[in-house]
Structure formats: C-alpha cells, structure tokens
Backbone as a chain_set.jsonl record, in Angstrom:
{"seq": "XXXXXXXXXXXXXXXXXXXXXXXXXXXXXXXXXXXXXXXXXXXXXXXXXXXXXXXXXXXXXXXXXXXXXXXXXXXXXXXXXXXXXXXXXXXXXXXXXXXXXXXXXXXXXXXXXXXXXXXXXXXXXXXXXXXXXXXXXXXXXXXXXXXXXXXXXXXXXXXXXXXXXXXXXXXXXXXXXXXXXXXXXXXXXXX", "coords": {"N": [[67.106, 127.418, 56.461], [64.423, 129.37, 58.019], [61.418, 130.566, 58.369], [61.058, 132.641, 59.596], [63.713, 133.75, 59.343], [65.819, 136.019, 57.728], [66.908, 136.773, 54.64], [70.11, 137.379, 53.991], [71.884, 140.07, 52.774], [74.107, 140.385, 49.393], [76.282, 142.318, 47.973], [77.646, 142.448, 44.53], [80.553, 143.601, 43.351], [81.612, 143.949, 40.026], [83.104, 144.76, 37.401], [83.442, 142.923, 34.648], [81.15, 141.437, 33.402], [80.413, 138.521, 32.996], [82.124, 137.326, 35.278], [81.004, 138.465, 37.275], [78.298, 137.95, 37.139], [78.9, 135.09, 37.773], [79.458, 134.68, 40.837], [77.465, 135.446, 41.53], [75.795, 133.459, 40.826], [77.002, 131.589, 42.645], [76.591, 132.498, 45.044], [73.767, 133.026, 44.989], [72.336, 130.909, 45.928], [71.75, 130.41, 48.79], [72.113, 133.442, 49.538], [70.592, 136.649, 48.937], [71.145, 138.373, 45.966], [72.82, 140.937, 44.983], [73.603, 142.749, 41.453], [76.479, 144.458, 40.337], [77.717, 145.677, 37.629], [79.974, 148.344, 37.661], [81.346, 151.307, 38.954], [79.468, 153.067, 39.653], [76.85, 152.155, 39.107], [77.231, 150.021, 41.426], [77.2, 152.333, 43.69], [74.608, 153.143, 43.109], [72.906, 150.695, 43.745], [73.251, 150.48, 46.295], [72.144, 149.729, 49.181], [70.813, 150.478, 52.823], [70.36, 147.415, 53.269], [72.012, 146.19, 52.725], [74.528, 143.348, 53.421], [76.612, 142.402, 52.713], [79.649, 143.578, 50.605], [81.045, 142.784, 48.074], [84.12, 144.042, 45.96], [85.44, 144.413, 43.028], [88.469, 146.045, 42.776], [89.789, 147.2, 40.145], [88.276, 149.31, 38.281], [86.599, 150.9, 35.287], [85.9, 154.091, 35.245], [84.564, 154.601, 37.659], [86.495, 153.631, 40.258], [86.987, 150.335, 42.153], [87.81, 151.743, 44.433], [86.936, 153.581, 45.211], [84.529, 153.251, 45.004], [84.361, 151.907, 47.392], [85.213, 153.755, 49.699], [82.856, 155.212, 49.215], [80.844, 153.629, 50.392], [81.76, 153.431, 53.108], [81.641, 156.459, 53.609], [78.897, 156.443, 53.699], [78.359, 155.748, 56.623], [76.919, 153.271, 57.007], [77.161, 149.849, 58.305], [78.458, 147.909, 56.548], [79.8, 145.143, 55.617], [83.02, 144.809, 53.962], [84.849, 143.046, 50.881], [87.473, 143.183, 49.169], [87.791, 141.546, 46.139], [89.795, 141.038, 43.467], [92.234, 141.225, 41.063], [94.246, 142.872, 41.313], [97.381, 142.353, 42.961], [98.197, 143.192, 46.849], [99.184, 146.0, 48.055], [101.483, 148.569, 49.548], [99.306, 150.471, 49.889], [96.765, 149.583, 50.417], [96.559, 149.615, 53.417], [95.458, 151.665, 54.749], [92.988, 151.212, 53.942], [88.834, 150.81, 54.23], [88.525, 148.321, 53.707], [87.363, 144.938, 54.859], [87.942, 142.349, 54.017], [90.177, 140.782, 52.212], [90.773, 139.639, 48.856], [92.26, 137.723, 46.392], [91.933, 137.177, 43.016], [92.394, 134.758, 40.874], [88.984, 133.471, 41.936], [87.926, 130.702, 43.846], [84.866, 129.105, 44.32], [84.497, 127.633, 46.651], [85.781, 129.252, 48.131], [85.007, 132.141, 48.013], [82.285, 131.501, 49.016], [82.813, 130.665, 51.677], [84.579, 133.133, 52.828], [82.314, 135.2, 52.407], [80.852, 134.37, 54.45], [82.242, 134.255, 56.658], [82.822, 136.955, 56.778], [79.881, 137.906, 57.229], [79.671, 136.723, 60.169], [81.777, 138.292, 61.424], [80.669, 140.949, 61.192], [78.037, 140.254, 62.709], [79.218, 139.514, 65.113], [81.017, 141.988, 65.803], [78.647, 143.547, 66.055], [76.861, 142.507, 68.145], [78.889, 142.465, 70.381], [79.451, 145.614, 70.581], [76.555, 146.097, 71.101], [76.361, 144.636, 73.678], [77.971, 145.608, 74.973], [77.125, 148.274, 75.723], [75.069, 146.955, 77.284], [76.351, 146.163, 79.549], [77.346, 148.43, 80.195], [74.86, 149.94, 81.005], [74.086, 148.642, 83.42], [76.251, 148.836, 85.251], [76.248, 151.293, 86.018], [73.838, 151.037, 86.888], [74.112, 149.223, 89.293], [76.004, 150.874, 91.106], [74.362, 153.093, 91.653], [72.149, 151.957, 92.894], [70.976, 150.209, 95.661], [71.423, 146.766, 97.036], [69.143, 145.587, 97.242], [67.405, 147.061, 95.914], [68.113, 146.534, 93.619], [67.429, 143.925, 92.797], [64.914, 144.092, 93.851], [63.746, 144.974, 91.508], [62.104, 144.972, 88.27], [62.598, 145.596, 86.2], [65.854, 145.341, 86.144], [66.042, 142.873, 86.377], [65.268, 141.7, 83.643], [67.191, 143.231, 82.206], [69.311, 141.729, 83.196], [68.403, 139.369, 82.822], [68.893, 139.605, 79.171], [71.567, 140.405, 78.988], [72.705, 137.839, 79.982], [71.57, 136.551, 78.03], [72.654, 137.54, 75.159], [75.62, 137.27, 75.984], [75.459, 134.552, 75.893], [74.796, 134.387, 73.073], [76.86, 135.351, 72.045], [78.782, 134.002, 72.103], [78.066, 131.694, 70.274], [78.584, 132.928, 68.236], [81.433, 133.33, 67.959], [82.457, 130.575, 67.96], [82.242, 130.239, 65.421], [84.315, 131.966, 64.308], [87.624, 132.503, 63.399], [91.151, 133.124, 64.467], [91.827, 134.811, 62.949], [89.462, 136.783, 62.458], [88.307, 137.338, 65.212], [90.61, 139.0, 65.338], [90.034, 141.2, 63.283], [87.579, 141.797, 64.398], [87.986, 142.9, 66.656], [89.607, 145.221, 65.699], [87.864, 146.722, 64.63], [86.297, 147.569, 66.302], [87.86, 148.944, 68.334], [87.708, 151.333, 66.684], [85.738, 152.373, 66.734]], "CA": [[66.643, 128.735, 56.833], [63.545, 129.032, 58.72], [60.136, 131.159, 57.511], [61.118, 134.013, 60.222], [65.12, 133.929, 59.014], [65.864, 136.789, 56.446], [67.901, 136.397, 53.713], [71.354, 138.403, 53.871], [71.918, 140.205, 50.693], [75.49, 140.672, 49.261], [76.766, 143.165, 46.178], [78.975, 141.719, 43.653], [80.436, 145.032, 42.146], [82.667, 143.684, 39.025], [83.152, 145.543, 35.609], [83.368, 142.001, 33.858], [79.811, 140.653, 33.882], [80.457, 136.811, 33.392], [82.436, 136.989, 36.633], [79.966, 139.3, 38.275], [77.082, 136.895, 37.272], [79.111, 133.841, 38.577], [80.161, 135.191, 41.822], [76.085, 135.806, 42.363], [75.4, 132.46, 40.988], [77.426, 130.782, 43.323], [75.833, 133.102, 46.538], [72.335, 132.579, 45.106], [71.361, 129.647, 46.79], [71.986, 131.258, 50.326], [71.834, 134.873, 49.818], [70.002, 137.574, 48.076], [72.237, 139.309, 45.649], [72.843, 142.447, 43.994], [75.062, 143.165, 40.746], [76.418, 145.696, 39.617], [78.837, 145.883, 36.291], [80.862, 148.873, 37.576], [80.851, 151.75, 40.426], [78.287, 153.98, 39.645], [75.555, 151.368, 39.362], [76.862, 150.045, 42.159], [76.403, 153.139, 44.228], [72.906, 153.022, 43.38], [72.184, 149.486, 44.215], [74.028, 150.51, 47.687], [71.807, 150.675, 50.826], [71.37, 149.548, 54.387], [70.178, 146.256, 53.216], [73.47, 145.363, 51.785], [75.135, 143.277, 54.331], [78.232, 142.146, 52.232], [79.881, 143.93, 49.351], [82.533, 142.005, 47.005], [84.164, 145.106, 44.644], [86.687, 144.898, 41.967], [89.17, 146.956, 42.567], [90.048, 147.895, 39.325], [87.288, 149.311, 36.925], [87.083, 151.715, 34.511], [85.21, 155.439, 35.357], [85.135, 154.687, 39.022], [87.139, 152.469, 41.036], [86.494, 149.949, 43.48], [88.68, 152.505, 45.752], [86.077, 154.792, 45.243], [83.215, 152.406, 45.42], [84.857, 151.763, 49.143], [84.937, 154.687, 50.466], [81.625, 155.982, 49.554], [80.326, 152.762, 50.887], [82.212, 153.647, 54.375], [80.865, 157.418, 54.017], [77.312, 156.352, 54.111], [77.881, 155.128, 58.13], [76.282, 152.145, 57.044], [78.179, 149.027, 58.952], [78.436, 146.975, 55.639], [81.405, 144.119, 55.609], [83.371, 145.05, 52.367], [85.962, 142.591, 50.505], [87.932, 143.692, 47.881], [87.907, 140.9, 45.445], [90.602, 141.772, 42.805], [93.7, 140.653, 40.629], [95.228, 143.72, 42.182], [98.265, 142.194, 44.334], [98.115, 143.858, 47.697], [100.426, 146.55, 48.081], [101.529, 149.162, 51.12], [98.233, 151.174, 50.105], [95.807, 149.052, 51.581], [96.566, 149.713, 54.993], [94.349, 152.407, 54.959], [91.987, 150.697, 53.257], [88.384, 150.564, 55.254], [87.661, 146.651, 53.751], [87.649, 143.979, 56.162], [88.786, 141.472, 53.75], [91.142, 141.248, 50.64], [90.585, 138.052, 48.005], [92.662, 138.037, 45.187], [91.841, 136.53, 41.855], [91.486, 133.891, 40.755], [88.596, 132.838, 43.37], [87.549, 129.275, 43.513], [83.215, 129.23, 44.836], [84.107, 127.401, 48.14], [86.9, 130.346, 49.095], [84.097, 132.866, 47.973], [81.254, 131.027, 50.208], [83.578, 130.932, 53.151], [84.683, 134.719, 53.232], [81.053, 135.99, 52.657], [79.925, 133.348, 56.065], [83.466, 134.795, 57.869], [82.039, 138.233, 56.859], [78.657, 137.962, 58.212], [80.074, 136.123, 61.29], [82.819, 138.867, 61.801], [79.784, 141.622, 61.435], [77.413, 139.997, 63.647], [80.092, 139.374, 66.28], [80.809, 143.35, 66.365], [77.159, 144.152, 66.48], [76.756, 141.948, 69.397], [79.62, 142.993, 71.072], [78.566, 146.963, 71.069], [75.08, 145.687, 72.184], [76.773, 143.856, 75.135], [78.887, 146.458, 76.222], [76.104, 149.193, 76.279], [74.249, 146.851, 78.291], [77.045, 146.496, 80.651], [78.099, 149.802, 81.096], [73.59, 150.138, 82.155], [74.444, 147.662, 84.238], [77.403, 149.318, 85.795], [75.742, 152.529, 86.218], [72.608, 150.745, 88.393], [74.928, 149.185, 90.293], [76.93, 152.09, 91.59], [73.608, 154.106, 92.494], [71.503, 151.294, 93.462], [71.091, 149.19, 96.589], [71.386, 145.344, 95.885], [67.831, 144.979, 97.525], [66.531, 147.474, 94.865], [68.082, 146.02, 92.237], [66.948, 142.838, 93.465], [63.529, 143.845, 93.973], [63.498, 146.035, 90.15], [61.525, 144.053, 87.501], [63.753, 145.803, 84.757], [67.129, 145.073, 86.179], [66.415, 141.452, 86.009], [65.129, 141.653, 82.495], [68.58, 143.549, 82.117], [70.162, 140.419, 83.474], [68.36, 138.289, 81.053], [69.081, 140.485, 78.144], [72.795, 139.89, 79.104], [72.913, 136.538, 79.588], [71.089, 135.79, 76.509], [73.779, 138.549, 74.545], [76.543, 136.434, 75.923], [75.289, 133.011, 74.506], [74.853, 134.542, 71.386], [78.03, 136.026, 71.559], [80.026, 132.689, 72.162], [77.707, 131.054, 69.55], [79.259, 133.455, 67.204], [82.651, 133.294, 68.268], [82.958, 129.463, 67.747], [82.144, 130.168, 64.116], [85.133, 132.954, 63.684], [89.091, 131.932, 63.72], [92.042, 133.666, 65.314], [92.033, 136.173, 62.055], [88.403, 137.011, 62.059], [88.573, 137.895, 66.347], [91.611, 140.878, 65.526], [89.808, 142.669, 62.913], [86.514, 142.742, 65.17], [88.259, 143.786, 67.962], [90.18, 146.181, 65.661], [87.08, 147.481, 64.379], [85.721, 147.983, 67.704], [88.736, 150.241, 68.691], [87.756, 152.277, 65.965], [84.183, 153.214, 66.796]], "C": [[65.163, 128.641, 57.155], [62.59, 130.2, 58.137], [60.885, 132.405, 58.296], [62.579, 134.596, 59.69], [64.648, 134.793, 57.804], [66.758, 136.799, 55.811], [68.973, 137.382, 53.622], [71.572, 138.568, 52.55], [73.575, 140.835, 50.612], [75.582, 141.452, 47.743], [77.849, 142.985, 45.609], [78.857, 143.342, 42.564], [81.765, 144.742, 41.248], [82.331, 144.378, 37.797], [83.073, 144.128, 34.752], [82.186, 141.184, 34.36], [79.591, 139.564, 33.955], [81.023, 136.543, 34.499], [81.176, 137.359, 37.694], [78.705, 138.007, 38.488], [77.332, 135.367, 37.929], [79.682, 133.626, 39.733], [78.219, 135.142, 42.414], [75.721, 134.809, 42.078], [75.526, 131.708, 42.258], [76.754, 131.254, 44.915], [74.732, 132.78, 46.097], [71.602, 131.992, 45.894], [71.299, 130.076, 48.258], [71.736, 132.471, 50.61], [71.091, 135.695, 49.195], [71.307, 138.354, 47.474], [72.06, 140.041, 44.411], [74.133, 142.638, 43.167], [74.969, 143.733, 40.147], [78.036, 145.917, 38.505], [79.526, 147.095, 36.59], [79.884, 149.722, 39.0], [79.837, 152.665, 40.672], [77.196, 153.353, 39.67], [75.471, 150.804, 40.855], [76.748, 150.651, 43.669], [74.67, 153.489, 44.056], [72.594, 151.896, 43.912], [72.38, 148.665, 45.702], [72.512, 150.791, 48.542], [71.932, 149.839, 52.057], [70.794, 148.027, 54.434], [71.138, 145.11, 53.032], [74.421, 145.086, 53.105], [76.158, 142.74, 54.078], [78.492, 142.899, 50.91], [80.924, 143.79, 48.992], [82.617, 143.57, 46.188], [85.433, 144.648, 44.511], [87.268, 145.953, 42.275], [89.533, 147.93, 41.232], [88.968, 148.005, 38.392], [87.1, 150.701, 36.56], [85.898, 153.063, 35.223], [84.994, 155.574, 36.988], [85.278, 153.274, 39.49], [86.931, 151.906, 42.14], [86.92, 150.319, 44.821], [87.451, 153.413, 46.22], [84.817, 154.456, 45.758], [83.041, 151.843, 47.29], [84.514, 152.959, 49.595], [83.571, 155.79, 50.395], [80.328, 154.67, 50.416], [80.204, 153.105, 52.577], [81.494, 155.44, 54.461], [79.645, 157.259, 54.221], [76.876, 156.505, 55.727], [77.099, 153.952, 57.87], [77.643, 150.832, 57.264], [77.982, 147.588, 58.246], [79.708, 146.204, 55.871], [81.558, 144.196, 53.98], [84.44, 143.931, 52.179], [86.272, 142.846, 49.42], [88.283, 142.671, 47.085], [88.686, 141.268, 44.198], [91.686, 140.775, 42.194], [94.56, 142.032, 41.059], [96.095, 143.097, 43.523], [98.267, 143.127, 45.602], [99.4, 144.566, 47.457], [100.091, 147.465, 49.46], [100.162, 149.793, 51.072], [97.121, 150.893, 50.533], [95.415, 149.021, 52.736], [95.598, 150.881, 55.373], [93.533, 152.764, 55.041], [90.799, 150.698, 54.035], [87.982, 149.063, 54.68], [87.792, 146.357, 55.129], [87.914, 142.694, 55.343], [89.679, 141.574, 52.452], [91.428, 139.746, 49.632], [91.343, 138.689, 46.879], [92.491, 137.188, 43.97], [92.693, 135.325, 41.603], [90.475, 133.327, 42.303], [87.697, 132.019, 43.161], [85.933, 129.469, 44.514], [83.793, 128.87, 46.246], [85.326, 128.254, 49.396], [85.654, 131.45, 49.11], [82.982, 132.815, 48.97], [81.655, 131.298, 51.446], [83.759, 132.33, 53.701], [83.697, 135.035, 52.888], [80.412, 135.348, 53.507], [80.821, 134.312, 57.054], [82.779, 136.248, 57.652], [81.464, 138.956, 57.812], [79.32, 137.78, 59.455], [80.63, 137.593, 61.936], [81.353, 140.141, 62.412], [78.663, 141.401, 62.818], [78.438, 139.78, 64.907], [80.227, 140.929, 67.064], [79.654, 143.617, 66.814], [76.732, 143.792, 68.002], [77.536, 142.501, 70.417], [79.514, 144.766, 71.41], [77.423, 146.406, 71.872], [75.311, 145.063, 73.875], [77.404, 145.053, 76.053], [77.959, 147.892, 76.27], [74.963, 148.647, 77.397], [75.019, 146.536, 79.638], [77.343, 147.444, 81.484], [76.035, 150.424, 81.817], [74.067, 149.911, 83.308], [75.209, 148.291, 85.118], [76.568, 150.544, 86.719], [74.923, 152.23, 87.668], [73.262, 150.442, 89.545], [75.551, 150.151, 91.494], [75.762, 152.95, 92.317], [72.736, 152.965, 93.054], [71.67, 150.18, 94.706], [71.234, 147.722, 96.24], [70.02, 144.968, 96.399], [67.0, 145.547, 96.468], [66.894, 146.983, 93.721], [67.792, 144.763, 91.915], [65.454, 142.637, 93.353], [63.221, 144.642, 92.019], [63.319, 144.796, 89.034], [62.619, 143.966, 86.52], [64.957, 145.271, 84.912], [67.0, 143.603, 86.108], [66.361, 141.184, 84.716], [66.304, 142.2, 81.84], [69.344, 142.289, 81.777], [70.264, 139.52, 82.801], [68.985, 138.433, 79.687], [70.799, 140.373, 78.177], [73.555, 139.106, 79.346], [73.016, 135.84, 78.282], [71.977, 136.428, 75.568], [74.993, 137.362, 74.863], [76.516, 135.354, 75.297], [75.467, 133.406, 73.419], [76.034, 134.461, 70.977], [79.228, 134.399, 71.335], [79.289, 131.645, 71.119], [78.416, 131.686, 68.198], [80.508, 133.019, 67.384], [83.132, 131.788, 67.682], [82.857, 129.509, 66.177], [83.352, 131.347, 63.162], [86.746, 132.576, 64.265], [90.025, 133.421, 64.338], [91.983, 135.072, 64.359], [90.415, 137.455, 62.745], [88.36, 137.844, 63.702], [89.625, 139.065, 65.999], [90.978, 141.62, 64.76], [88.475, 142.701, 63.595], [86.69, 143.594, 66.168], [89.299, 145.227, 66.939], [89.232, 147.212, 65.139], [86.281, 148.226, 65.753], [86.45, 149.256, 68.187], [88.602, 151.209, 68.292], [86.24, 152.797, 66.076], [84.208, 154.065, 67.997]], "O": [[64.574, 127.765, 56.522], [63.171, 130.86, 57.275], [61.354, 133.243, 57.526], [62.685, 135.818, 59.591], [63.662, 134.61, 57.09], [67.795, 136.849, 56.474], [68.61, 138.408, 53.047], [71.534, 137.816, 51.577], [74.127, 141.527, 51.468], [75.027, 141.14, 46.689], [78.943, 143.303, 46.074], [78.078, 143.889, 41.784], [82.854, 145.187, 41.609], [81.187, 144.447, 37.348], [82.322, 144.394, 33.813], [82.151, 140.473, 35.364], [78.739, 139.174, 34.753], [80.621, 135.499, 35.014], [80.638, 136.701, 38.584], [78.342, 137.395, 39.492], [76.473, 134.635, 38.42], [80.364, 132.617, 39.909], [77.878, 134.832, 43.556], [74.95, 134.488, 42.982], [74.571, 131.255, 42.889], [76.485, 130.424, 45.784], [74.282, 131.945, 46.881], [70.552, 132.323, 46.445], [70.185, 129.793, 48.699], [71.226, 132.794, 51.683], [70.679, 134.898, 48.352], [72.23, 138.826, 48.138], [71.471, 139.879, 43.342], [75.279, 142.699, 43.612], [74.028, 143.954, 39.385], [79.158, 146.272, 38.864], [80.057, 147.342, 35.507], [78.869, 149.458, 39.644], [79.422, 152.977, 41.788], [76.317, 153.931, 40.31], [74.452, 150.855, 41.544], [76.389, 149.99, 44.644], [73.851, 153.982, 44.831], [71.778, 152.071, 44.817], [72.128, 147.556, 46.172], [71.905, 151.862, 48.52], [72.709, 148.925, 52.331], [70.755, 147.442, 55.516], [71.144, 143.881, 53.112], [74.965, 145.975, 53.759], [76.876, 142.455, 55.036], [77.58, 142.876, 50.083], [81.858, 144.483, 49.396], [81.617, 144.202, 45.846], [86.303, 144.483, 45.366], [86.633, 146.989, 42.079], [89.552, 149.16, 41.283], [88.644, 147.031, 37.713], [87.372, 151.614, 37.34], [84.926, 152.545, 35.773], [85.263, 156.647, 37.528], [84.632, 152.244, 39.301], [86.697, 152.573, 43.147], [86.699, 149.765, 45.898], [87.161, 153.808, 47.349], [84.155, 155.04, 46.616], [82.1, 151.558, 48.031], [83.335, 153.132, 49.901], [83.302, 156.75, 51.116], [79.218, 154.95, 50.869], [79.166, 153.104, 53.239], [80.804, 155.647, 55.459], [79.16, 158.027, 55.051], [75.844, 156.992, 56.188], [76.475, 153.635, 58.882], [78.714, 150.808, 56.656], [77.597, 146.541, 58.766], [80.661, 146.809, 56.364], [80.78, 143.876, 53.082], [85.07, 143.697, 53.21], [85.425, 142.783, 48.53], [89.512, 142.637, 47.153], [88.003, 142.131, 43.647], [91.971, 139.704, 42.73], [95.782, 141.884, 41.027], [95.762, 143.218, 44.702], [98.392, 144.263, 45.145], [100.401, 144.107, 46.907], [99.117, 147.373, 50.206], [99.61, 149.773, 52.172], [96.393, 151.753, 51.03], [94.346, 148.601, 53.179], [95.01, 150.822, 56.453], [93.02, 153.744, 55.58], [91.261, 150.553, 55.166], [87.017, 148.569, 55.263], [88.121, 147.007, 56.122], [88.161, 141.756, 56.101], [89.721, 142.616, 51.799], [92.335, 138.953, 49.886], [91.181, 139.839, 46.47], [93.208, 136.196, 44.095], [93.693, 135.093, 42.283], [90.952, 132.932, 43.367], [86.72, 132.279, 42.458], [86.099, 130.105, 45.555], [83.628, 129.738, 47.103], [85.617, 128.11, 50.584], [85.236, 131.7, 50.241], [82.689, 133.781, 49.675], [81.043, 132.018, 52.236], [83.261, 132.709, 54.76], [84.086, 136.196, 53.021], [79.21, 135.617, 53.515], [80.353, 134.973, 57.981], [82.107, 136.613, 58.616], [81.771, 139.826, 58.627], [79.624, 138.861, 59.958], [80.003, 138.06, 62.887], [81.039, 140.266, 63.596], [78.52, 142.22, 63.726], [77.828, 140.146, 65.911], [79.866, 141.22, 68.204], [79.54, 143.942, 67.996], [76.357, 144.604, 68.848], [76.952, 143.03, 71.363], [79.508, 145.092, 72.597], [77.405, 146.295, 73.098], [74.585, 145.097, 74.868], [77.362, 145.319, 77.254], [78.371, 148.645, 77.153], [74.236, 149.333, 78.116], [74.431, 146.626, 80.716], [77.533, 147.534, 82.697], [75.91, 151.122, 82.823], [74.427, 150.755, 84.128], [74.581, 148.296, 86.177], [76.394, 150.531, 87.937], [75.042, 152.674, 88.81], [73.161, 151.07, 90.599], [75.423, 149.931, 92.698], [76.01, 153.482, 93.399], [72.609, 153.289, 94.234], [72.546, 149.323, 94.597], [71.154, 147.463, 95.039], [69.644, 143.884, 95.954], [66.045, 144.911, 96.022], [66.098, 146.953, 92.782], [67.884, 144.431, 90.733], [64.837, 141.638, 92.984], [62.052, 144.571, 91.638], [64.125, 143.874, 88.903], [63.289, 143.02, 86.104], [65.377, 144.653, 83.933], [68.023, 143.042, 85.716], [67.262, 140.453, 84.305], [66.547, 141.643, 80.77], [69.818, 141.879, 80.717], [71.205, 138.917, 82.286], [69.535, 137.483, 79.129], [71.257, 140.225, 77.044], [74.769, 139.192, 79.166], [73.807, 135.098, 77.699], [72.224, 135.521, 74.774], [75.253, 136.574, 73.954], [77.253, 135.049, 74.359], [76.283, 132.857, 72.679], [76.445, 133.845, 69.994], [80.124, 134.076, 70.555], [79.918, 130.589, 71.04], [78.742, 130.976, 67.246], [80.673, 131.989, 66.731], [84.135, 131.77, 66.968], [83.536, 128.635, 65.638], [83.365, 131.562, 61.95], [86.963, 132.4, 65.464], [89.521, 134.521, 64.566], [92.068, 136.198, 64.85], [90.482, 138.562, 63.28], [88.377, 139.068, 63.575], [89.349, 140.158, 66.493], [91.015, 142.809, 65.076], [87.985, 143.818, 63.433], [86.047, 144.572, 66.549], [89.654, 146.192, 67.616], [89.555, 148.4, 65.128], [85.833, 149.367, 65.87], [85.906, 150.339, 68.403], [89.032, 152.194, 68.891], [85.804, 153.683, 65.341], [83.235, 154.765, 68.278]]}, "num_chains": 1, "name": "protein.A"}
C-alpha cells in the first residue's frame, strides 16, 4: 500500500467478542477495522467510512436483520455479508447483503470475501461513473458537429476520462469471478 492509498475500513458486528476480535485480527493487517459486540453499538460505529460490514445474524436485543437494514436505510453504498451459523433459508431473498458466509469461517475464506467485496463495490461504482459519462457523451454527440467536438477542449478530456474509466474497469473485472459480475450487474438494475 502506497503513502497516497487509504486504508478500507470493515465492521465486524458479532455478539461473541472472541470471534469479533479474531475476525478483526485477521483483517488488521490490511484494513482498518471497527467492532462492535452487538447491533446497537454497531449502529453507532456505522458511517460512510465503513466500506465492508461482516454482521451476525443472530444477536440478542437487535438482530443482524436489523443491523442490515438500517445499514441499507442510511443510502450509504456499504458491501454487507452476513456472517452467521444461521443456515440460509427462503428469507434471505429479500435480504439487501451481497454476501452470505456461514460459520464456521476459516481467515483465508474471510480475507477473500472482504477483497471480492471491495472488488464487487468498486466495480459498481465504476460502472455508474462510466455510464454517466457515456450517456454526456451521447448527448454531445447528437447536438454537436464532429468538427466541434473535435475542436472542444472538454470533449476530449471527456474522451480521456472514458478511456481511463474503462481500464480501470477491466482492471477490476479480472479480479471478480462469474458470481461476483451477477450481483453487480444485479445491483445495478436496482439503482
């Protein structure tokens, strides 16, 4: 990680604090992280800094159901996984995570789905950013001559700006598998 790189911070929200604390051990070395022993703390230790949040599903006074969906009311475009000995069942489908780990979870499954996470996140982000600068793009087109858009300082800086968006975008992409591509594009559908 480089002096200008900023450290992604992740929230481990477990009711059992020796897991909690060894769930943030194991992110330490890579991430900044926040824990919180149940869901009311960690609604406080929620904001737009928090760019992954692991929750327990099951904990006592509020639940990591609960801890979800006030996560998703904020509008903040956090990547949630529900880390849990809760077997999946039909009620998940409604669920807003974006991933679902079930207990027991071994450090280098944990490492992996909070990288696929990020990845998945930054992929969407990019992908909005691309397609607002397309649909500019589109727009100039349609009213503009190709000599003015030709001769227009901005529309080339456009051009750049959507070149350089694409690299990114396929620099991401090689780092996300066949799963990780359907729920960005299914999150996409949904904005």
């Amino acid at each position: 990680m480089t002096a200008n790189e900023e450290r992604r911070t992740v929230l481990v929200v477990d009711d059992e604090p020796d897991l909690a604390d060894l769930y943030a051990a194991w992110l330490g070395e890579g991430y900044e992280t926040r824990v919180a022993y149940g869901g009311n703390e960690a609604i406080e230790l929620f904001d737009e800094a928090v760019d992954v949040a692991l929750i327990d599903r099951l904990m006592p006074e509020m639940s990591g159901d609960e801890v979800l969906e006030h996560i998703r009311d904020t509008g903040h475009d956090c990547q949630v996984a529900m880390v849990t000995a809760v077997e999946p069942d039909f009620d998940i489908i409604e669920m807003g995570f974006d991933d679902y780990l079930v207990k027991p979870i071994l450090r280098d499954e944990l490492l992996e789905a909070v990288q696929n996470l990020l990845s998945r996140g930054d992929y969407d982000s990019q992908l909005r950013d691309l397609y607002a600068l397309v649909s500019k793009r589109a727009a100039l087109v349609t009213q503009k001559s190709e000599e003015e858009l030709a001769g227009s300082e901005e529309y080339q800086e456009l051009e750049e700006r959507i070149e350089a968006l694409q690299a990114d975008l396929d620099r991401t992409a090689m780092e996300l598998d066949s799963d990780d591509f359907e729920v960005a594009f299914r999150k996409l559908s949904e904005n």
